[in-house]
C-alpha positions in Angstrom: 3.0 23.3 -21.4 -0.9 24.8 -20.2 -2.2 22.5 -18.0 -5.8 21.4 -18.6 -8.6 21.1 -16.1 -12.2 20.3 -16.9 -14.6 21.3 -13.9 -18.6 20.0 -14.0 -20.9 22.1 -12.4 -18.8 25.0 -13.1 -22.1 27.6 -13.7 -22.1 27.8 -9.4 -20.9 27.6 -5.9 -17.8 24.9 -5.6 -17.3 24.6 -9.3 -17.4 28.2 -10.4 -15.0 29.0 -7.5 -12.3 25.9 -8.5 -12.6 27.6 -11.9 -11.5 30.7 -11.0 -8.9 29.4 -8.5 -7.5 26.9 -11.1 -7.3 29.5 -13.8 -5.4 31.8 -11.8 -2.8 29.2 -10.8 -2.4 28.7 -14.9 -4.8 26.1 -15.5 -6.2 26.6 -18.5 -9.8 25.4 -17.5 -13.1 23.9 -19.3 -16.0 24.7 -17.8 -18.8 22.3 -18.1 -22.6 22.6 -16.8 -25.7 22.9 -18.4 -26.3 26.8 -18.1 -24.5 28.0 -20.8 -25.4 32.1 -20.0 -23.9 31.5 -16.3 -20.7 29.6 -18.8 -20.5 32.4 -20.6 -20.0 34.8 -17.9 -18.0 33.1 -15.7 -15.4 32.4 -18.7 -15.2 36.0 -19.4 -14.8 36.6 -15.8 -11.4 34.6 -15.5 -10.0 35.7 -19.3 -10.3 39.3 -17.7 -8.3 38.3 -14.6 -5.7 37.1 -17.1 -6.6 33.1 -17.0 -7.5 31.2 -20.0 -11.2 29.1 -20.2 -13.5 27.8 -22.6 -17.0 25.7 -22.0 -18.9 23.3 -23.0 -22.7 23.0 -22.0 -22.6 19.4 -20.6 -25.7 17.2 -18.7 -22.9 14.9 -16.6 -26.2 12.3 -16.7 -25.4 11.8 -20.3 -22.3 9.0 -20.9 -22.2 10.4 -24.4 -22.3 14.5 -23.4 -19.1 13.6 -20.6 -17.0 11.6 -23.9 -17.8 14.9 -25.8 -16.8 17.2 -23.3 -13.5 14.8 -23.1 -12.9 14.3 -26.3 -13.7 17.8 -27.5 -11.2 19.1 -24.6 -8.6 16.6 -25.2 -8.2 17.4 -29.2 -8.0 21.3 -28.5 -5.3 21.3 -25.3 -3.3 18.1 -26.0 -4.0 16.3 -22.5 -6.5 16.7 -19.5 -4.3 16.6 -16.8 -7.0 16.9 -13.6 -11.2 16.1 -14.2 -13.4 17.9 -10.7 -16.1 15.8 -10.5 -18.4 18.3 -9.2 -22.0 18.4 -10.4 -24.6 17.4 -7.6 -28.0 17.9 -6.5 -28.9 17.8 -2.9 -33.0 17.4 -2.6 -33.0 16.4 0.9 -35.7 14.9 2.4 -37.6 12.4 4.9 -38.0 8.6 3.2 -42.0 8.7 3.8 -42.7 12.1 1.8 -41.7 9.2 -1.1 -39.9 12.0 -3.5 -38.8 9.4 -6.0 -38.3 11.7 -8.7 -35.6 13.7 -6.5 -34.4 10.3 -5.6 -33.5 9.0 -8.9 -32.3 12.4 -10.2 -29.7 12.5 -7.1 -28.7 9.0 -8.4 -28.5 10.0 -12.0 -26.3 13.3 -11.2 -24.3 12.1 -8.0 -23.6 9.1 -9.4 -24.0 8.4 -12.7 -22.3 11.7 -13.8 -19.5 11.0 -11.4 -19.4 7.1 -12.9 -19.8 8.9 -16.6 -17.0 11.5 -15.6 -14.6 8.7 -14.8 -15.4 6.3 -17.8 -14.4 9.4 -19.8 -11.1 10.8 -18.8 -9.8 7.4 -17.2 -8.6 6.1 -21.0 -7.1 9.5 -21.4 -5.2 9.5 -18.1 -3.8 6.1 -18.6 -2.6 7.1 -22.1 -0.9 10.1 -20.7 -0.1 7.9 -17.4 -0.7 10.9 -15.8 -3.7 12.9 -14.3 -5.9 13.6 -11.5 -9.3 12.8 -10.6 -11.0 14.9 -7.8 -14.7 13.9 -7.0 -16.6 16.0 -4.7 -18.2 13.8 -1.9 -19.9 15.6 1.8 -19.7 15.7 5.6 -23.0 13.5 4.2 -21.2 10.9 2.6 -19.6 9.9 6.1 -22.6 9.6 8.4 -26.1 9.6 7.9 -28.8 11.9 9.4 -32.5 12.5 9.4 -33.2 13.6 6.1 -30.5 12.4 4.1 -30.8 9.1 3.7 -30.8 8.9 -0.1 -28.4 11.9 -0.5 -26.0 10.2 1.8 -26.4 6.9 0.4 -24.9 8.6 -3.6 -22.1 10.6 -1.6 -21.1 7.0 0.7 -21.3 5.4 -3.2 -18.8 8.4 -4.6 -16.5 7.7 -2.0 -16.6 4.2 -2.4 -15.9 4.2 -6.1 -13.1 6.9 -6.2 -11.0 4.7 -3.3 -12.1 1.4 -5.6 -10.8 3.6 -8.5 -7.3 4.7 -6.4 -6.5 1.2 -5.4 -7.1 0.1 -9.4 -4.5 2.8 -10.6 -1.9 1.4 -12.1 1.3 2.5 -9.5 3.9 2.6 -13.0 1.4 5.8 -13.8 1.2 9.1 -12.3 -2.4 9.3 -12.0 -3.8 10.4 -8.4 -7.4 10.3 -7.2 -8.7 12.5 -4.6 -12.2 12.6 -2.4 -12.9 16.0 -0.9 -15.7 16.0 1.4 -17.2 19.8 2.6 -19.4 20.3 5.4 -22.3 23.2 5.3 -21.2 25.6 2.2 -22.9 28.5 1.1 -23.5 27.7 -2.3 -27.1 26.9 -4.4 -27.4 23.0 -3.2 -30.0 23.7 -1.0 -32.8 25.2 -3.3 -33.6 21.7 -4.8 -34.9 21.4 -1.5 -39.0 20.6 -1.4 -39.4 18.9 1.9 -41.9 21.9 3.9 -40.3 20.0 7.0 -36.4 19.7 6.0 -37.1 23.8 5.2 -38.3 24.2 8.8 -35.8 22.3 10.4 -32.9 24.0 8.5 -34.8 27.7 9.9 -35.4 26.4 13.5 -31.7 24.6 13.7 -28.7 25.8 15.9 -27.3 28.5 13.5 -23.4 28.8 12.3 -20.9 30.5 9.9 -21.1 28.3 7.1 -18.3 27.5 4.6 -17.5 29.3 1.5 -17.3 28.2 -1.9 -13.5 29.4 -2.0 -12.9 27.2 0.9 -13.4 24.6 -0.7 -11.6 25.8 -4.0 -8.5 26.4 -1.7 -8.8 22.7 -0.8 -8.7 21.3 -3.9 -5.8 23.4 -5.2 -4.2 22.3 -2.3 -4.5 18.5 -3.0 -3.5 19.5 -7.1 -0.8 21.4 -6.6 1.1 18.1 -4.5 4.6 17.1 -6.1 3.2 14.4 -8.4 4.3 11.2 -5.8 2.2 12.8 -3.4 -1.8 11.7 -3.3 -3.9 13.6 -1.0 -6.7 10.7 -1.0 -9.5 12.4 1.1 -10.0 15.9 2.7 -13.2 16.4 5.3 -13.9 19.9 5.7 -16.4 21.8 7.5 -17.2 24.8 9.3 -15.9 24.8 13.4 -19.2 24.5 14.7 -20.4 22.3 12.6 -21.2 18.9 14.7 
């Protein structure tokens, strides 16, 4: 039987690329994001390279929206065999420009919608007793730097509550849980950015060939396709130079 995999922030950058690379290894995928145009086109995309996809425009800071999404996928395919936690904002910037706003949106989408994400599928898996949950963490979420404090602080709190969530699995069920942490990535995260003095740094820093999207997709296939006693708990990845 299809394989299911449901992908948030699938309309960009490291979601739209798992998509693809999930769907070409027989996944049939569910993309989920709010941009339902960029949904559209990106599941015609993969049904033309001979994968299968649907969507469902989803705001991952909505508890209710993730159950739909869920639910809605879990009725059609049968079973939801791996959820990629994806959707995130990055907003960087320094503590005494005070951008609350940013702040509690990175809380609502880094967090929450990862939190939201789990409370979702985590019923279904343990039904199944089988699954895999892969939540997309950062280089940030390890150490901290000037700029990122609040950032890093939701990327150190995904990684916390996907290792709390692999040492809660039940061992009788075949459900892994998997932390993949990218370095620098070529993808959209950084136009969220309104800090004039994060902007300048970024311009004025040492300059290096950044990851791409793929990369990353490439890692996560990697840590799915795993004989099912084999769980790839973390991967860091980031480009050579990065420090």
């Amino acid at each position: 039987m299809t394989k299911t995999a449901v992908v948030t922030g699938a309309s960009s950058g490291i979601g739209q690329a798992t998509a693809k690379e999930l769907a070409a290894k027989g996944y049939h995928v569910v993309l989920a994001a709010r941009r339902e145009k960029r949904l559209m086109e990106l599941q015609k995309e993969i049904e033309t390279a001979g994968g299968t996809a649907e969507y469902k425009v989803t705001d991952v800071t909505s508890a209710d929206e993730m159950d739909s999404l869920i639910q809605a996928s879990l009725k059609k395919n049968g079973t939801i065999d791996v959820l990629v936690n994806n959707a995130g904002l990055m907003p960087l910037s320094f503590m005494n420009k005070l951008k609350i706003d940013e702040w509690d949106r990175m809380v609502d989408v880094n967090v929450k919608g990862v939190l939201y994400g789990i409370a979702a599928v985590l019923p279904v898996m343990e039904k199944q007793k089988s699954g895999h949950i892969l939540t997309i963490s950062s280089v940030a979420g390890h150490s901290v730097t000037k700029g990122s404090a609040v950032y890093s602080g939701t990327k150190f709190a995904v990684r916390a509550i996907s290792e709390g969530l692999r040492q809660e699995i039940d061992p009788s069920h075949e459900i892994r849980v998997t932390i993949v942490s990218p370095g620098a990535v070529e993808t959209e995260l950084t136009t969220t950015i309104t800090d004039d003095d994060i902007l300048t740094a970024f311009k004025e820093g040492p300059q290096m060939e950044m990851l791409k999207a793929q990369d990353i997709a490439n890692a996560i296939a990697y840590a799915v396709e795993q004989p099912a006693y084999v769980d790839v708990n973390e991967i860091l990845i980031r480009p050579r130079q990065q420090p």
